[in-house]
N, C-alpha and C positions, 0 to 999 in steps of 0.2 A: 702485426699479429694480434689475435682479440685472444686476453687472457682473461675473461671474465665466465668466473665457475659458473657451469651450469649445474640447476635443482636435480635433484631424483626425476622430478615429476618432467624436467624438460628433457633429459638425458633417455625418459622412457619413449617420450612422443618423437623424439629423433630416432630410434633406434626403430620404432613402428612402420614409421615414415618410412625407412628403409624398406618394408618390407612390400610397400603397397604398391598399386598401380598412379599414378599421378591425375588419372582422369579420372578417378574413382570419387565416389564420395564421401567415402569414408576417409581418403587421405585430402580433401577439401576441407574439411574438417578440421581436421587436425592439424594441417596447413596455419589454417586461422586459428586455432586455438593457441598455437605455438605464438602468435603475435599479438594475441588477443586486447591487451592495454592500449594496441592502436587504431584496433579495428574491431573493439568489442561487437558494434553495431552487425558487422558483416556474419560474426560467430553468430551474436544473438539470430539472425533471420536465418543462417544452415542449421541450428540446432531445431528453429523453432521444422523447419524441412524434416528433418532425422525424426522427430518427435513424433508430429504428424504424420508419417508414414511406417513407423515404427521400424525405422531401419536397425536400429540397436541390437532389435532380436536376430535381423541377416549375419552380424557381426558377433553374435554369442555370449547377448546381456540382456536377463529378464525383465528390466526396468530399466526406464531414464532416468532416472537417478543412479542407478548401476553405472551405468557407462558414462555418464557424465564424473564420476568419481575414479572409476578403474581407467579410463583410458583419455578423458580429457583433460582427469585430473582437478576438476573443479568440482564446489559440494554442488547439491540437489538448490539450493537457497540462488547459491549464484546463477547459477543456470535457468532456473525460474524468474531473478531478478533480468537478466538479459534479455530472457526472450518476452519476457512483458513490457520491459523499458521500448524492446525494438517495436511489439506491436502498438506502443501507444504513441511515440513519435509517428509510424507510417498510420494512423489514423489520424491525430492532433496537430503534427507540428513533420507534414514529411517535405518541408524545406530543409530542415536537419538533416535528414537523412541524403537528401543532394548535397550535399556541403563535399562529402566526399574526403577527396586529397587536396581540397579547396585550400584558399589562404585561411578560413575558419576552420577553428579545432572544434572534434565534436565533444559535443557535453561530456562526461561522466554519469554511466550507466546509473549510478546510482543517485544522482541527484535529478535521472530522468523519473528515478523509479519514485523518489518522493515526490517529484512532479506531478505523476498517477495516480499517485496516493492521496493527494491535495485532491485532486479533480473526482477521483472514481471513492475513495473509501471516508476521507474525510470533509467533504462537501463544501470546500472552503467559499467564504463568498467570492461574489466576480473580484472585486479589488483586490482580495488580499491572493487568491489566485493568479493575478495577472501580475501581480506584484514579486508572486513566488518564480512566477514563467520568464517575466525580464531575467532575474537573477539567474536562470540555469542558462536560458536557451539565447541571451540578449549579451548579458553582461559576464558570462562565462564565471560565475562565481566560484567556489572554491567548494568541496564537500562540506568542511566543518564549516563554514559560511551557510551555505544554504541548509544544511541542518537548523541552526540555529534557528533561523530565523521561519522553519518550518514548527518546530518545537515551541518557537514564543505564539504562534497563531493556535497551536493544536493544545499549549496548555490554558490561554484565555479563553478558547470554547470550552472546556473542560470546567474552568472555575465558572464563567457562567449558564452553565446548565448548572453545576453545582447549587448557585445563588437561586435559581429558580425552585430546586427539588424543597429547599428548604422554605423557599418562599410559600410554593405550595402546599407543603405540612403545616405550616404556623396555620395559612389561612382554615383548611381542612377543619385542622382542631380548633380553630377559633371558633367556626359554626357549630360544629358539633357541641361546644361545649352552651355555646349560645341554645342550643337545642333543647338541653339538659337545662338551664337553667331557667328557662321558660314550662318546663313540664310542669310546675306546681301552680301556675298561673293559669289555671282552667282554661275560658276563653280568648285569652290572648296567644294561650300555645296552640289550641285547635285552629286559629285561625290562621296564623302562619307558620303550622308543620308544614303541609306541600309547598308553600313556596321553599323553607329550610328543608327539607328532604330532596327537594329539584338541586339546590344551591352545592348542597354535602355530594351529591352524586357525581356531578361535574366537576365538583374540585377534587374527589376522589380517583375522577378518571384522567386530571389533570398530574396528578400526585402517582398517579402510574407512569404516565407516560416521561414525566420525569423522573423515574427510580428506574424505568428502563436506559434510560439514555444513561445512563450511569452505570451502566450494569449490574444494578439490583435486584435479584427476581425472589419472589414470593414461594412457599410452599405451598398448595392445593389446599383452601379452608382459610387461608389468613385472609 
């Protein structure tokens, strides 16, 4: 006999289930949702269906996030994370997605979605990329695992744009002050202001582009 209590949130999707048709979609759904730790992948590509068609609103939810809350019982984040982990694997890596009920277990949704993340939002190099890819999709790492080791690559880009923003302000104002210190030296300062005004422009447009990558921005006049 299984004596293991079930949630609020699972005791609502059973009780739903009840009510459906079995060929429906909506109890497909929720079918999956109900098993979802085993078969996130399957949820992630019916959600990403419901979404895309906007079945939610047939069912009586003015958003996906609505009904991913009221009736799947997951937040709007998870559901986003699913159905982007599902579509990046069936673009990158849809050997994963065959594995199936295979003898390989499929990754974890969420170390698929830092996988993404590496490729799509933090632009890791090939190595440290391919490095990250073994660990999810090869060597079946662990979440706090491949976090980690997401976090040691994303905070060394970090420090060196850092080393660069400042590298570029020293030199900036090294010129500029070079500039100024030549202004009393008549013919020596008119002879190499343009080349120093070429020099300050470029390390100025140098010195933006690293206070952007930082997420610095200027007010209008500075």
């Amino acid at each position: 006999m299984n004596n293991i209590k079930q949630s609020k949130g699972e005791k609502y999707i059973e009780n739903l289930l009840q009510e459906l048709q079995p060929d429906s979609d909506r109890y497909r759904v929720l079918a999956t949702a109900r098993q979802f730790k085993a078969s996130w992948a399957e949820l992630g590509e019916r959600l990403i269906h419901v979404n895309q068609r906007s079945l939610f609103r047939d069912w009586g939810y003015d958003s996906f996030g609505d009904y991913c809350s009221r009736e799947i019982r997951i937040r709007k984040g998870t559901a986003e994370k699913l159905t982007m982990a599902y579509k990046f694997l069936e673009r990158e890596e849809p050997g994963v997605l065959a594995r199936g009920e295979g003898v390989l277990p499929m990754p974890d949704y969420r170390t698929v979605d830092l996988l993404r993340r590496a490729r799509e939002e933090e632009n890791f190099e090939p190595e440290q990329y391919r490095a990250l890819r073994d660990a999810v999709v090869e060597d079946e790492r662990s979440l706090p695992s491949v976090r980690k080791q997401f976090q040691e690559v994303t905070r060394a880009k970090e420090e060196t744009v850092t080393i660069a923003l400042r590298q570029s302000r020293l030199a900036l104002n090294t010129a500029r002050r070079l500039l100024s210190t030549l202004e009393p030296m008549g013919e020596l300062y008119i002879k190499h202001r343009p080349l120093l005004d070429l020099l300050i422009g470029e390390l100025a447009a140098v010195e933006e582009d690293a206070a952007l990558a930082v997420g610095e921005t200027k007010e209008p006049g500075e």
